[in-house]
N, C-alpha and C positions, 0 to 999 in steps of 0.2 A: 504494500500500500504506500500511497505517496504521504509527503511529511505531513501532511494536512491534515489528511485522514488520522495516523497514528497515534495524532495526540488527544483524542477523545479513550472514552473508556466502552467506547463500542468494538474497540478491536479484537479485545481477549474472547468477548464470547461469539463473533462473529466468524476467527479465527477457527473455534472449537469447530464451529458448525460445518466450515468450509471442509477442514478435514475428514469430518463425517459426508459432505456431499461429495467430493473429493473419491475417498474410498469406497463408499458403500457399504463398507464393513460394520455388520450389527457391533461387534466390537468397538468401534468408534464412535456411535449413534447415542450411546447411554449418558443421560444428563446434560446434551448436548442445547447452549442460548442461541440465540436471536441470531439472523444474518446482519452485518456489518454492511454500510454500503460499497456501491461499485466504485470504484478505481478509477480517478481519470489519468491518464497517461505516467501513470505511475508503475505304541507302547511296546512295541517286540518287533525284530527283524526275521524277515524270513529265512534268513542264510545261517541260523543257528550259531554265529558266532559266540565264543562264551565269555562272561569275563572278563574283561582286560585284554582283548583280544581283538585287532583288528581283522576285521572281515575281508575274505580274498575268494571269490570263487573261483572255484577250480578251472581249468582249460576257458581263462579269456585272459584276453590280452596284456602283459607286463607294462607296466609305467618306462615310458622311456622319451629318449628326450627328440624333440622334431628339428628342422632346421631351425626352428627360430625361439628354441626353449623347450617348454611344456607342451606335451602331444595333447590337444583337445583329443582328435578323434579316440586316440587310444583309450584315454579316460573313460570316453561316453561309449564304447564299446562292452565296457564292464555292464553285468547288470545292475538295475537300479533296485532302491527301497520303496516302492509305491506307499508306504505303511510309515510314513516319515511323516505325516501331520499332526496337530495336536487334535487330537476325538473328545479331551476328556478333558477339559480344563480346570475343574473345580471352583471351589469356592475364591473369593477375590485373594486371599494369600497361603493357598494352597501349598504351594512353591513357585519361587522367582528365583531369579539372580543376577548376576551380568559377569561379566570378562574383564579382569584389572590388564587388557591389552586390548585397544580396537582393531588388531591384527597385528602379526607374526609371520617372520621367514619363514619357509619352512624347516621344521627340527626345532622352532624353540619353544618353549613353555610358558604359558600362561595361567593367572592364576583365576579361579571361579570358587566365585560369593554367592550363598545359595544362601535363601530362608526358606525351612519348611517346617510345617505343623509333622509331618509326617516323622516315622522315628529313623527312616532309611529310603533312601534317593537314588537311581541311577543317573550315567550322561550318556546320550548316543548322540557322537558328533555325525553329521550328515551332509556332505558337501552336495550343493546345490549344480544345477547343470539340465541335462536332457534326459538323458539314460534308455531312451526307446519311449519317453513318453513319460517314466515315472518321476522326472522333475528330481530326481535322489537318490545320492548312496551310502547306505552308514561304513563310514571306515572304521570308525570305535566306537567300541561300549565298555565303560566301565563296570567295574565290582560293585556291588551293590555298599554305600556309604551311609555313614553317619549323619542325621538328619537335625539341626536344633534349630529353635524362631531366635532369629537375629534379631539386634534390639530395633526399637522405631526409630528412624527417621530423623533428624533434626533438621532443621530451617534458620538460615543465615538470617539476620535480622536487619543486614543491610542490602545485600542484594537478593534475598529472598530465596536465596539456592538452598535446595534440597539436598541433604547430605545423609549417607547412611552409617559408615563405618564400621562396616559387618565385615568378621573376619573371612579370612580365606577357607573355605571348606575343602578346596584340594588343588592338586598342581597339575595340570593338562600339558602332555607331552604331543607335539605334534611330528615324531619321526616317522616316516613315510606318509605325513600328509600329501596328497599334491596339492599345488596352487588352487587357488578359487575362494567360492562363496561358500559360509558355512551357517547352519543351524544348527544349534546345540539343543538337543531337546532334555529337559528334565521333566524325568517321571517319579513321581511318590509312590511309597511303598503303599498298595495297598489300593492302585486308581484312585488314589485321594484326591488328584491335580497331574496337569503337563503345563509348561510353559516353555518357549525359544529363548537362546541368550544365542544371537548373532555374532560372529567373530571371522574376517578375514585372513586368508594366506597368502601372504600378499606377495607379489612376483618382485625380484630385487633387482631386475633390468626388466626394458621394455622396450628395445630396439625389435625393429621388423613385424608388430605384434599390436595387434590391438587391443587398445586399455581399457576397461570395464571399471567404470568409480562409482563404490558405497559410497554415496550420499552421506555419512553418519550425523554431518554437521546437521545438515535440517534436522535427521530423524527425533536427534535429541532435542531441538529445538521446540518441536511437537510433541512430545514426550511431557505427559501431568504426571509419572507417576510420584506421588507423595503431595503431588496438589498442586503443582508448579509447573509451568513451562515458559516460556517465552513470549508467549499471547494474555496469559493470564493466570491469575491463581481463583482459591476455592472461593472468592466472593464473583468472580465471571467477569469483574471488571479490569482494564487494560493496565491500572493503576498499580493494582498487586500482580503484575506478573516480575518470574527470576527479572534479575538484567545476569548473570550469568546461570549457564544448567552444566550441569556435570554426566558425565560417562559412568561414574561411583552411583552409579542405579540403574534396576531393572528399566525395559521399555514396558508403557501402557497399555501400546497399540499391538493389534495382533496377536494374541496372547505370548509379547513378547519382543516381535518379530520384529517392531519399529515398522519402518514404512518399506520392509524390502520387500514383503509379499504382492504389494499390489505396485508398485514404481519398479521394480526391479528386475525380480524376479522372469515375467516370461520375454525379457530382451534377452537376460542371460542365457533360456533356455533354446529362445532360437538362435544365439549365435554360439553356441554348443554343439546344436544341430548341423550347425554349419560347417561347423570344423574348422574352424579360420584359424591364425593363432591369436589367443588372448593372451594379454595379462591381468593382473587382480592387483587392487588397489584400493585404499578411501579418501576422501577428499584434506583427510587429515596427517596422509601419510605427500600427499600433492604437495600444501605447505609447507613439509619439512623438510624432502628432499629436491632440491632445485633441480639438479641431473636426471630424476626419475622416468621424463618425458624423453629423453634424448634419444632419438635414433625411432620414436615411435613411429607405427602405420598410423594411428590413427587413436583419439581418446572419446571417451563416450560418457556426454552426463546423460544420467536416465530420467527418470519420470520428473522427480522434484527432488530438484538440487538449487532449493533457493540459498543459503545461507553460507558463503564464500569469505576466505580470508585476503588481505591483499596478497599475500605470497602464494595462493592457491592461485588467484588470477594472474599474475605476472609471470609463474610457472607453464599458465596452462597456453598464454599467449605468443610468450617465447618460445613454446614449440610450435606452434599455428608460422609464425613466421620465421622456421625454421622447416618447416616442408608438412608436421603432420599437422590430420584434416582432426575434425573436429565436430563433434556431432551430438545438440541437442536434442535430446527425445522427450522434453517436457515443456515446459511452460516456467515464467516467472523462475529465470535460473538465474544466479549469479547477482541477486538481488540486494540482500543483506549484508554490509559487509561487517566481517568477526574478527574475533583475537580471539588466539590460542592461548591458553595456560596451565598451567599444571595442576593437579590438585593431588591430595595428600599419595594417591596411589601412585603418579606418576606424569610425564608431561602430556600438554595436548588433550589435555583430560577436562579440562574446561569450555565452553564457548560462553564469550563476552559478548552480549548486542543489548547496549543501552538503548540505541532506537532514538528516540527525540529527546531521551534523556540523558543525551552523549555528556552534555559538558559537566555532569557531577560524575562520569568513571573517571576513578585514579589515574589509570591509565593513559587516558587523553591527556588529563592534565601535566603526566612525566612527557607528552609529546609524543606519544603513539596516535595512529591515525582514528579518526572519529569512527564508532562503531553504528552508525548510522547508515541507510541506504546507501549505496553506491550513487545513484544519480544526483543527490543531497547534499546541499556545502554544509559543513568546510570542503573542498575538495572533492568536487562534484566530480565523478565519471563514471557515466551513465552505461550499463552494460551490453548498449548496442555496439558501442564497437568495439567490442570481442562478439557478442551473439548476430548480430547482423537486424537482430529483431529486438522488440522493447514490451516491456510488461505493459500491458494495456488494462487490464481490471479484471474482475469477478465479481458474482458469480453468474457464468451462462449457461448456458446448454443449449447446442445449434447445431444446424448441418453441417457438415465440413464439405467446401463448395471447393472441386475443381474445377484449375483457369486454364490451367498447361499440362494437356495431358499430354502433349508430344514429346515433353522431356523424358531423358533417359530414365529419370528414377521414376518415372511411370511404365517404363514398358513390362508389358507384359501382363499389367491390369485391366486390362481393356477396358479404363475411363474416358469418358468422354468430358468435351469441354462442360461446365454446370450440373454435373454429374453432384449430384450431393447425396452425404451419408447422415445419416441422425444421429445426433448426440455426439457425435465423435471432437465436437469441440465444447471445452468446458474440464474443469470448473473456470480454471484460468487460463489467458490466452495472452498471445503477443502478437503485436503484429509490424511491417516496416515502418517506420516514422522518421523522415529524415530531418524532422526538425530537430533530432536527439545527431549524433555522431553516427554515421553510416558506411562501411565499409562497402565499395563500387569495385567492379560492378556486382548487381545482386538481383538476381532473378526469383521471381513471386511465383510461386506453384498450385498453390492454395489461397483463394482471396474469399470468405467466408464473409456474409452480412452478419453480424450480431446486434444485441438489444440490451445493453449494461443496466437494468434499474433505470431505464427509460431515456439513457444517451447511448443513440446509431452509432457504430464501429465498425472495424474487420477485424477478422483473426486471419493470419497471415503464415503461410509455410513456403521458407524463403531460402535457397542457397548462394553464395557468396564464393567468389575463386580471390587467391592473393598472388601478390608477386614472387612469393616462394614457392609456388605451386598449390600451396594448402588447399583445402574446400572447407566450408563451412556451412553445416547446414545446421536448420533447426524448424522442427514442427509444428511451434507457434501453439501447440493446447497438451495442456497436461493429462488429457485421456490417452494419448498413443500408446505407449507400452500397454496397460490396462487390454486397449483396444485389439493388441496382437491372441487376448487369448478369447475374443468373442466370439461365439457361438450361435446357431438356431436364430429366430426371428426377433427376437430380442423383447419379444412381448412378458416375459418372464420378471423384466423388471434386471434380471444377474448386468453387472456389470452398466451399470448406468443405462439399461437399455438397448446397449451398442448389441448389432447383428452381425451374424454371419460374411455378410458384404461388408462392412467396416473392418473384421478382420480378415477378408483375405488380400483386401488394399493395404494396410498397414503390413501385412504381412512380408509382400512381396515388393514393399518399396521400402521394406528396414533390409530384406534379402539382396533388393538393389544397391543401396548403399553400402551395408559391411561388406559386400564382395566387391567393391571399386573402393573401398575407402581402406582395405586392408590390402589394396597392390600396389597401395603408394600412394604420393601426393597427389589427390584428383584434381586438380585444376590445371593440370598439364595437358591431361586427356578430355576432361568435361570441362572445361572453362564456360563461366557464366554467361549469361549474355544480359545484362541489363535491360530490364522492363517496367523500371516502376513507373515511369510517366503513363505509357502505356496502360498497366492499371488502373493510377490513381489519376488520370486523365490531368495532370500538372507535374511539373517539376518536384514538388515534395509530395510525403506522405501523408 
């Protein structure tokens, strides 16, 4: 939201809500306030493993390494754990925990803080991926552990952060992980409760390879549990939300999962499918390693990755204008900008967003940059030019109207020009606006009518070529991912409504881009052709 907006106290519960329109997830829906206005231009595996024992079936394929690192196909050749969700959640603190590491090389260890009523807990860690369909594979299960209730929660009294300080309940060895995305499921003894503690393995080069980034920053952003987040605390108003959240707590949403089950998750699994080469990463391992990107094909934010640090963005530009492409698959990314800091478990373990309340953080005041919007003075830079597109507002829900179906990342859909899909845009959307910073030339794919709380817009899905060869593309609506795994007529209500035809266009135009955007710099080969006049029938947008 723009500064205007933020500083009323309709943002915390409006925020709640959005997230609940956002995911659709019953999970997120509970005790959910008021919409906020629009935005102007602002429990067992099959494989019998026992134990302490990582799972290997027999007669498939060894982990080995491909030219360009980590063998997708190899991995997803293995059979999968269909039986990898959470069935049985329990009551609200059944069992939780989280990971004192937001990822790990592979081979190292990490520690997990578990609360449970129950008096003995197992962990089946399950790396995420395709598998033939079942989305997962458990590599380990632990011994069945000691269970105790960790104490309550504390609350910071000046920034509001939720703190737990629950010891370590055990030490998680990741020798013969492979790279990826992981679910950790915890089960109580006795089906008392399951809950996810999320944890990446994160690739330590990423030359020739395309880059897959955990979100974590938003996820915790969004993240009440203890009654806090970002948007708001337990009175709904914008006034008592954190100005910093910590990693030192379970996630709310998903039983657990944060926001990777519905943002995440089915890009990961069709580009699994694909077999390309990935690498694994979070947005907080981006910030800290400058080199990380070097030598990439290609980097991927997913559904919502609004909540960005400066060194996350000057990482991720630096390599845009050093050949790789770059590819938003959300809405409203790279919106908020944060500071990283440590908190008692370790670094990076904090996110800092005062928001309109920048000039009382410490921080600012030692001369760190304001944790306020990107577009926002002090030091306004608006994140169209790194995205090509600009956050336009919420909440909608609309067609998503093709302009250009002659483009490459159309073929093979057989869209035609005003070809429109339902629902497939929303909640949030971007669209080009060259009254912001606009990187030329940039071609509009998608020019969608919208209706924001009764002021006319577009949502816009736009690509961009640089002089380094880079490509830049971005979707322009935070349902895409979401949209890849839509099904049947969509009368069901599943998935915001999206149908069948919405996912097999998103389908085969995210299969068109990772297969040109992992051969290298595409704007060598698909260079843009600038059209927004053309569109917007003027010189700007």
């Amino acid at each position: 939201m723009d500064q205007e907006h933020i500083s009323g106290d309709g943002e915390g519960a409006g925020r709640r809500r959005f997230l609940a329109l956002a995911t659709g997830a019953a999970a997120t829906a509970a005790g959910l306030g008021a919409v906020a206005g629009c935005t102007s231009g602002d429990a067992g595996s099959a494989d019998g493993a026992g134990p302490g024992e990582s799972p290997e079936p027999s007669g498939t394929p060894q982990k080995k390494e491909g030219p360009h690192g980590f063998d997708v196909r190899a991995e997803n050749a293995r059979p999968g754990n269909a039986d990898w969700q959470v069935t049985k959640a329990g009551p609200a603190r059944a069992i939780e925990g989280f990971a004192d590491r937001v990822s790990v090389l592979p081979g190292e260890s990490f520690g997990l803080h578990v609360s449970t009523t129950a008096p003995r807990f197992t962990v089946s860690a399950y790396r995420m991926g395709w598998y033939g369909g079942a989305r997962a594979r458990l590599v380990w299960r632990s011994e069945a552990l000691p269970g105790v209730r960790q104490p309550d929660h504390t609350v910071d009294a000046s920034t509001r952060t939720v703190r737990t300080r629950w010891a370590r309940s055990t030490t998680v060895e990741t020798k013969d992980w492979p790279e990826g995305c992981y679910l950790l499921r915890l089960d109580a003894q006795g089906g008392e409760g399951q809950r996810f503690v999320p944890v990446t393995v994160r690739s330590a080069a990423t030359a020739g390879r395309t880059v897959v980034v955990n979100a974590v920053a938003t996820w915790q952003a969004y993240n009440r549990w203890g009654g806090y987040g970002s948007y708001d605390g337990p009175s709904g108003g914008y006034a008592s939300r954190s100005l910093a959240v910590t990693f030192d707590r379970p996630y709310e949403y998903d039983d657990g999962a944060g926001l990777f089950l519905v943002y995440e998750a089915p890009l990961l699994a069709l580009a699994e499918r694909l077999g390309i080469p990935l690498a694994y990463t979070t947005t907080t391992d981006l910030a800290r390693e400058k080199r990380l990107l070097e030598g990439a094909s290609a980097v991927l934010s997913l559904g919502h990755d609004e909540y960005w640090s400066p060194e996350q963005r000057a990482h991720v530009t630096a390599a845009r204008d050093a050949g790789t492409n770059v590819a938003i698959l959300g809405a409203n990314c790279c919106y908020r900008r944060i500071r990283l800091e440590a908190s008692e478990l370790g670094p990076d373990r904090t996110v800092v967003c005062y928001k309109s309340s920048y000039e009382q953080d410490p921080g600012f005041k030692r001369g760190h940059p304001a944790t306020v919007d990107f577009r926002s003075p002090p030091a306004a830079d608006p994140e169209s030019s790194l995205l090509g597109v600009i956050y336009d507002g919420y909440p909608v829900d609309a067609p998503y109207v093709v302009t250009n179906p002659g483009h490459w990342l159309f073929e093979g859909t057989g869209a035609k020009a005003g070809e429109s899909f339902p629902h497939l845009v929303g909640v949030e959307y971007d669209k080009v606006n060259t009254g912001f910073t606009t990187p030329r030339p940039i071609e509009i794919l998608a020019h969608s009518p919208v209706v924001c709380e009764g002021r006319p817009s577009h949502q816009d899905t736009a690509y961009y070529t640089t002089p380094s060869g880079a490509a830049v593309f971005a979707t322009g609506t935070m349902r895409w991912v979401e949209a890849l795994d839509a099904k049947g007529d969509g009368r069901s209500g599943a998935n915001h409504g999206l149908d069948a035809r919405s996912g097999a266009l998103t389908t085969r135009v995210t299969e068109n881009l990772l297969r040109t955007f992992a051969a290298g710099p595409a704007g060598r080969t698909h260079p843009a052709q600038d059209n927004v006049k053309a569109v917007y029938g003027g010189p700007s947008a």
